[in-house]
C-alpha positions in Angstrom: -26.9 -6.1 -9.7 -26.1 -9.4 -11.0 -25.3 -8.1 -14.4 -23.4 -4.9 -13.8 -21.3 -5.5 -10.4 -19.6 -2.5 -9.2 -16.6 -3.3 -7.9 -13.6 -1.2 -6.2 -9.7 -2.6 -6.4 -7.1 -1.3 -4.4 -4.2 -2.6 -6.7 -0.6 -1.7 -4.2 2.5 -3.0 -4.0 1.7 -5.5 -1.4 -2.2 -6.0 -1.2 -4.8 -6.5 -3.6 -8.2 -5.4 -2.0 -11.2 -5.8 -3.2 -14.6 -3.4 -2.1 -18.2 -4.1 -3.0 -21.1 -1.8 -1.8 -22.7 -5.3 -0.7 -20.2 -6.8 1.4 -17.4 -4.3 1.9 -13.9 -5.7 1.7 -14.4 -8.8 0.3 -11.1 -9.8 -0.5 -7.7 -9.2 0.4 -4.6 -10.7 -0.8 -0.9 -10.6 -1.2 -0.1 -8.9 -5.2 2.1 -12.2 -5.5 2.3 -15.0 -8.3 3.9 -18.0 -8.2 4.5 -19.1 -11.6 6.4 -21.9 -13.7 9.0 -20.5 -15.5 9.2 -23.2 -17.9 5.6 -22.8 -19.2 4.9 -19.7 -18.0 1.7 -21.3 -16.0 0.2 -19.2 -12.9 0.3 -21.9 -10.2 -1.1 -19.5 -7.4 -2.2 -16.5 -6.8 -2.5 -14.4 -3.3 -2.0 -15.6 -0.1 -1.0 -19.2 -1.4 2.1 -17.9 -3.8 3.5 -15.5 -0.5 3.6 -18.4 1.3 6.0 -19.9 -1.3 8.5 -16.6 -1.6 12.2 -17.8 -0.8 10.6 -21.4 -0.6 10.5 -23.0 -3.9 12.5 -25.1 -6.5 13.8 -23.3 -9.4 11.4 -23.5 -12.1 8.8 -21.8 -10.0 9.3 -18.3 -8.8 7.3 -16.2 -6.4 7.0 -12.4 -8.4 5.4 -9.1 -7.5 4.0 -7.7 -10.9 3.3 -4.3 -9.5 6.4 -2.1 -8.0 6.0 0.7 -6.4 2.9 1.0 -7.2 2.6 0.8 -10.7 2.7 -2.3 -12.8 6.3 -3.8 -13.5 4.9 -6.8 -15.5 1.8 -6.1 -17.3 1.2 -10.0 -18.6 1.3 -10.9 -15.2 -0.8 -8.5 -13.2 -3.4 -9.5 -15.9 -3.1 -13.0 -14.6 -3.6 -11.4 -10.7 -6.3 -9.1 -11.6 -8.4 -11.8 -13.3 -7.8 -14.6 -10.4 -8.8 -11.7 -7.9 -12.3 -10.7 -9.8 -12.8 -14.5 -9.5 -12.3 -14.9 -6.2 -14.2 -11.7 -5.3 -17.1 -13.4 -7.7 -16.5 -16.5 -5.3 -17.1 -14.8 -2.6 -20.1 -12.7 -3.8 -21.8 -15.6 -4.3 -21.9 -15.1 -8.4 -19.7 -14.2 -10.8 -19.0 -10.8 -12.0 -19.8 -10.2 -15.5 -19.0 -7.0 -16.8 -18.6 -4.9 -13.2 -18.4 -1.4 -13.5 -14.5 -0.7 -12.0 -12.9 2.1 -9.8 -9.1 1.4 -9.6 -6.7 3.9 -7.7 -3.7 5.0 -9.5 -0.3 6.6 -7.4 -0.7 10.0 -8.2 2.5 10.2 -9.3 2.1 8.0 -12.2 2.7 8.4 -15.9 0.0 8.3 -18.7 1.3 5.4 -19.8 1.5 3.4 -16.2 -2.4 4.5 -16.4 -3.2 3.1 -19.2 -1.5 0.0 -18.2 -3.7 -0.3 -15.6 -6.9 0.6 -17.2 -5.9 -1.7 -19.8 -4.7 -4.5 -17.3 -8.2 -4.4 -15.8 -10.8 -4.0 -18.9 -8.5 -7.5 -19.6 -10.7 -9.1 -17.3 -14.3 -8.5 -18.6 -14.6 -5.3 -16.7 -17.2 -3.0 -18.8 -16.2 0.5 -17.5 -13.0 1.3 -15.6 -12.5 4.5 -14.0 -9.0 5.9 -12.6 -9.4 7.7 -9.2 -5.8 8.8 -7.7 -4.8 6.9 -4.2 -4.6 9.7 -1.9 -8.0 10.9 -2.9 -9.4 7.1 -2.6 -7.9 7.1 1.0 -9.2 10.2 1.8 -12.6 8.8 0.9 -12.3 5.5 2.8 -11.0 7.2 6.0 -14.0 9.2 6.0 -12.7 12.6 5.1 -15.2 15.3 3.2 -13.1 15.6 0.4 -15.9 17.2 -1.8 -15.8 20.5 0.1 -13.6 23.2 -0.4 -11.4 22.6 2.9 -7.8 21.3 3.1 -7.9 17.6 4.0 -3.8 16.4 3.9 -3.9 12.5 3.8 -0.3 10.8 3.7 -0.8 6.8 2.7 2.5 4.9 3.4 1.5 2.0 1.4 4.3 -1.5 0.6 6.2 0.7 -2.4 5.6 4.5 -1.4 3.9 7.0 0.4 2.2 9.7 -0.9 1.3 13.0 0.7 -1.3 14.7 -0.9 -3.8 18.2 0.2 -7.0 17.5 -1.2 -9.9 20.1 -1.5 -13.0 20.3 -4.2 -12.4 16.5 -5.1 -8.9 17.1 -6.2 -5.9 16.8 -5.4 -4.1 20.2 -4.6 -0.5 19.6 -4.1 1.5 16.1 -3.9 4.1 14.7 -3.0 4.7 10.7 -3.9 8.2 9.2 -2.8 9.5 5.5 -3.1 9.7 5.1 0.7 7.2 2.4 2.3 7.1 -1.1 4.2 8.9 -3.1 1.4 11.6 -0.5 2.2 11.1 -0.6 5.8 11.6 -4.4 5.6 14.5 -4.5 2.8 16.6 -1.9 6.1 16.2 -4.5 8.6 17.2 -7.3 6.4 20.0 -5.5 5.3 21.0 -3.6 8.8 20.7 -7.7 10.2 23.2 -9.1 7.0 25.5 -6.1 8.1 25.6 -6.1 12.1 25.3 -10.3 12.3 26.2 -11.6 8.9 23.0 -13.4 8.8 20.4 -13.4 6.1 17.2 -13.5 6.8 13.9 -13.6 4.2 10.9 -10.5 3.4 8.4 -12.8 6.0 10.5 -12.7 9.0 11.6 -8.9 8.4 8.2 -8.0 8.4 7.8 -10.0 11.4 10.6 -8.0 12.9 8.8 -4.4 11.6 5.7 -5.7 13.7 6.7 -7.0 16.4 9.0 -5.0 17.5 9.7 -2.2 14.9 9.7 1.4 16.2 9.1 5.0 15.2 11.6 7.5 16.2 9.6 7.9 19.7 11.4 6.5 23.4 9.9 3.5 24.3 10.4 0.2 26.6 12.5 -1.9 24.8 11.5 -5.2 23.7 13.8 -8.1 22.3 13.1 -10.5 19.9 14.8 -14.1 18.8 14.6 -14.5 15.2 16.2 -17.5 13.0 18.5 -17.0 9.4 21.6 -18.4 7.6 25.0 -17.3 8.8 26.5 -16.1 5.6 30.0 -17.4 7.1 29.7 -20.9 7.9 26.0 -21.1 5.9 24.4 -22.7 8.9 20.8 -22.0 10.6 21.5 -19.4 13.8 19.3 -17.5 16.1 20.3 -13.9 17.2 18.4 -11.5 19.6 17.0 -8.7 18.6 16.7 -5.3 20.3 14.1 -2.9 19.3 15.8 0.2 19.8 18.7 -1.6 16.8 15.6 -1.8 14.5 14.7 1.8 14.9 18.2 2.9 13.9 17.6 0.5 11.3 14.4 2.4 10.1 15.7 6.1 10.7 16.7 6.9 7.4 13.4 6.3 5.6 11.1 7.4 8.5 13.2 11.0 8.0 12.7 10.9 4.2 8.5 10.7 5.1 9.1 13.1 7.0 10.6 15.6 4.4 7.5 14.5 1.9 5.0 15.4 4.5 7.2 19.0 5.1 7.4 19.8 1.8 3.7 19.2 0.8 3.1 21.5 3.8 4.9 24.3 2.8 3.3 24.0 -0.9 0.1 24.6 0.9 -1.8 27.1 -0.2 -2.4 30.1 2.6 -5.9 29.7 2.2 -5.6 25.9 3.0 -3.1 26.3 6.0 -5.7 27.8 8.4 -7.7 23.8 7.8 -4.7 22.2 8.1 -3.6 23.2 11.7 -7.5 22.9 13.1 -8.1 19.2 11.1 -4.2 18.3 11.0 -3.4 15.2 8.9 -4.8 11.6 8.6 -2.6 8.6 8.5 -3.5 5.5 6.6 -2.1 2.3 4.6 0.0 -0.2 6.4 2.9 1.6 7.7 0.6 3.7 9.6 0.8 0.7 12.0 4.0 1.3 12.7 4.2 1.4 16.5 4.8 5.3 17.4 4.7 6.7 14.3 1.6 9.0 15.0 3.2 9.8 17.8 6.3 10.7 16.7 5.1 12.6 13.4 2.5 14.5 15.7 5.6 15.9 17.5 8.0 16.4 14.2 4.9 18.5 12.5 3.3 20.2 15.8 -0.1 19.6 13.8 -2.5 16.9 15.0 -2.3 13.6 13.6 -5.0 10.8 13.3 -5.2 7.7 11.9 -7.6 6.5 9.7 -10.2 4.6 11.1 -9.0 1.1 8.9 -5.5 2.6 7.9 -5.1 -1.1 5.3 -8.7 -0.8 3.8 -9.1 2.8 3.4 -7.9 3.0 -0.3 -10.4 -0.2 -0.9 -12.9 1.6 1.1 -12.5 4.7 -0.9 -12.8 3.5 -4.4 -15.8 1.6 -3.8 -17.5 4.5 -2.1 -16.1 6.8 -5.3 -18.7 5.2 -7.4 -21.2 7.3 -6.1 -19.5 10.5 -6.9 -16.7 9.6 -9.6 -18.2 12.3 -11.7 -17.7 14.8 -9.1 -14.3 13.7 -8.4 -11.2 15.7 -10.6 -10.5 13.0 -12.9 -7.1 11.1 -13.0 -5.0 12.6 -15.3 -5.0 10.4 -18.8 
């Protein structure tokens, strides 16, 4: 064990995870680095450089390397990946020389974005690194049987998309992957709050907003919230109160545009697979499955039953560390 680690990485948008058959999830950060632009040094990594996005003097920036689930800046998602294996090591209690790597890819991803990956990560001392797509990984993590030859539809609304996927025999059937998620869903209610008060407000307090009081398209209570920016007129701090039913208009547009993706997978079903698909339904996971009322509300949309995954932001993690016990089983990742 000590020599040959096996380790799972869940590399989104927003959250690095990390997934050992030892200890589970044993790490899980924010995909940010705060780095010196002068010397190109990595100051921090995780956790500590999100806390310094929108903060920080000018020759250090705060920077996501992956977008949308692929990698934007290759040198520095090298940087991430190697101080995330170290911490994971940290963690572990020894450090991992050589692991044996699962990594998910979106499915939607070119050969070249794979490679970058694979390549990104073999960076980092890792000894074999094998590709598993995301919506099979979640699948896996939330517990689904995606070996056998019945229809499991999983739609993972991750920080830079969702993807919809039907997955039978290992594989993945038919997909759809759309660049719709929580960055997004945070990016409306910043921009919806610039609009309607002319005050800006930063990523942390939108996603504030999107939990506190951010809602599906379902009727509910309302609840009001008092959040803090810069009036863009007179470029001083001001409070305003929020209502939730303004950040539900706010959200409309991109809840509709999941909607569409999970429609039009559907209807690419194959007829065999339909008859699964209305008795099993679909499983909800990544972060914007937290959304309040969104099971609800897609449950009604779809008229199939809707679940959510039993850990909707570790079930990718979950999945490609459990992969490692049937990776060669699995339909490989296209190269």
């Amino acid at each position: 064990m000590f020599g040959n680690a096996e380790i799972g990485i869940d590399l989104g948008t927003a959250n690095v995870l990390v997934y050992t058959k030892e200890k589970g999830i044993v790490l899980n950060e924010p995909s940010v680095v705060a780095i010196n632009t002068q010397t190109k040094q990595v100051l921090a990594v995780g956790t500590e450089a999100k806390s310094m996005i929108g903060k920080t003097p000018g020759n250090i920036v705060a920077v996501r390397p992956l977008q949308d689930g692929v990698i934007a800046d290759f040198d520095i998602t090298s940087q991430l990946l190697k101080a995330t294996i170290k911490k994971a090591g940290k963690s572990l209690g020894f450090s991992l020389r050589k692991p044996d790597v699962v990594v998910c890819t979106p499915s939607g991803a070119t050969s070249v974005e794979r490679r970058a990956i694979q390549d990104a990560v073999r960076t980092c001392g890792a000894k074999n690194v094998h590709l598993i797509e995301e919506p099979v990984a979640a699948a896996i993590g939330a517990g689904l049987p995606v070996e056998e030859p019945i229809a499991n539809v999983i739609v993972d609304i991750g920080g830079g998309t969702t993807e919809v996927a039907i997955i039978s025999y290992g594989g993945v059937v038919t997909c759809h992957t759309i660049r719709v998620g929580g960055d997004l869903f945070d990016e409306s209610i910043i921009q919806h709050i610039r609009k309607k008060y002319n005050l800006l407000i930063g990523e942390f307090s939108a996603e504030t907003i999107k939990m506190e009081i951010g809602y599906a398209l379902v009727d509910h209570e309302e609840k009001n919230m008092d959040i803090r920016g810069r009036d863009l007129v007179t470029g001083l701090p001001k409070t305003v109160n929020l209502s939730s039913y303004e950040i539900q208009t706010a959200l409309r547009e991109s809840l509709l545009n999941i909607l569409e993706a999970i429609r039009a997978t559907l209807e690419e079903s194959p007829a065999e697979l339909s008859g699964d698909i209305v008795e099993r339904g679909i499983i909800l996971t990544g972060g914007g499955a937290l959304l309040n009322g969104i099971q609800e509300w897609l449950g009604k949309e779809i008229i199939v039953p809707v679940h959510l995954a039993p850990h909707p932001l570790e079930s990718v993690a979950i999945g490609t560390g459990q992969a490692l016990k049937f990776i060669h089983k699995l339909a490989p990742a296209k190269k």
